[in-house]
N, C-alpha and C positions, 0 to 999 in steps of 0.2 A: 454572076452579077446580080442575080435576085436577092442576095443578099444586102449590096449596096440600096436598094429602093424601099427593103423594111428596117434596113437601119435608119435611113434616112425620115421615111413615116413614123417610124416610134420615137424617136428624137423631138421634130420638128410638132409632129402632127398632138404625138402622144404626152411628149414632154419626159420623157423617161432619161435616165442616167448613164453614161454611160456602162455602166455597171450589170444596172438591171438591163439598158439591150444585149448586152454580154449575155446574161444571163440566159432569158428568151429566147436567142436563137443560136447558142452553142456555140459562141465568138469567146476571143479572150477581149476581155477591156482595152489590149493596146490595138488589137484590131477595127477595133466601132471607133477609138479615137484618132486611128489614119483614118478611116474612111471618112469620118465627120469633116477632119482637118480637109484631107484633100476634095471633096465636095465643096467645102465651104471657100477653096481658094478659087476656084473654078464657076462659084456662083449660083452654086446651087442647092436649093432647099427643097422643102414641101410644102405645097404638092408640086410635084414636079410640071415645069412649065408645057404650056400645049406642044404635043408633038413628042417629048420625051420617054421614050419608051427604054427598054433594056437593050435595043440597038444601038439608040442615039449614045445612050450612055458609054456604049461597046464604044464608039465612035470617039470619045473624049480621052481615052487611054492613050493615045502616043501624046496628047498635051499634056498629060499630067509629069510627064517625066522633063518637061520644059521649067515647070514651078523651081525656083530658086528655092535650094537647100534639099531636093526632092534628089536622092544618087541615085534611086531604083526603083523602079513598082514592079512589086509583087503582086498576081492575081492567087486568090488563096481560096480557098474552103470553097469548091464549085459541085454542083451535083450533078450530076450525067448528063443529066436531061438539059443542063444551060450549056455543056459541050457545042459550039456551032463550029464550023468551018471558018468564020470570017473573024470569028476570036482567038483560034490557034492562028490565022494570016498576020494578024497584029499584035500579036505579043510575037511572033517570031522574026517581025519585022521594022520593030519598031528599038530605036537604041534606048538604053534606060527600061524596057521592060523585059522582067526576066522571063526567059521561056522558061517557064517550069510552075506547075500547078498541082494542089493537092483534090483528088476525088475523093466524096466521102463514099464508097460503097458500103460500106460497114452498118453505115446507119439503115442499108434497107434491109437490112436482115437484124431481128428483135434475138435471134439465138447468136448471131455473132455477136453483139453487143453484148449480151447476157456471157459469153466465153471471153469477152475483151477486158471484165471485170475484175 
């Protein structure tokens, strides 16, 4: 989900493209433009209003799959360290959210990158 909050910051704060946050932080452009989209349906920008932290946010995931024309949310590109207990509880409990997520390990190793080449 740390990814949703610097999408959000370079968008909102930074004023960047969806392209170039693509760019910056290893997203494809159709992914910064769900995430925009569905932020934006939900009400939220930057800076993220008092109290919103990457829990609060955890916390908004079984609404989003309420948003009319929304079939499915996908949580995607997580790194290890944003893995909690109460965000596997809600993607596997939630209808509309797919249980199934991608970790990047790859990225913490600079020779597997270098061998993924």
């Amino acid at each position: 989900m740390r990814k949703l909050t610097d999408i959000l910051r370079l968008k909102h704060q930074a004023g960047l493209s969806h392209a170039k946050i693509a760019a910056a932080l290893g997203l494809s452009k159709g992914v910064v433009a769900k995430y925009v989209s569905l932020a934006n349906a939900r009400g939220i920008a930057w800076p993220l209003p008092a109290g919103m932290d990457e829990a609060a946010l955890e916390r908004l995931l079984p609404g989003l799959a309420d948003i009319d024309g929304i079939e499915r949310v996908r949580v995607s590109y997580l790194q290890p360290a944003e893995m909690r207990e109460s965000l596997i509880d809600v993607m596997t409990s939630t209808p509309g959210v797919v249980p199934y997520f991608d970790l990047s390990f790859q990225h913490a190793s600079a020779a597997v990158l270098r061998r993924m080449r």
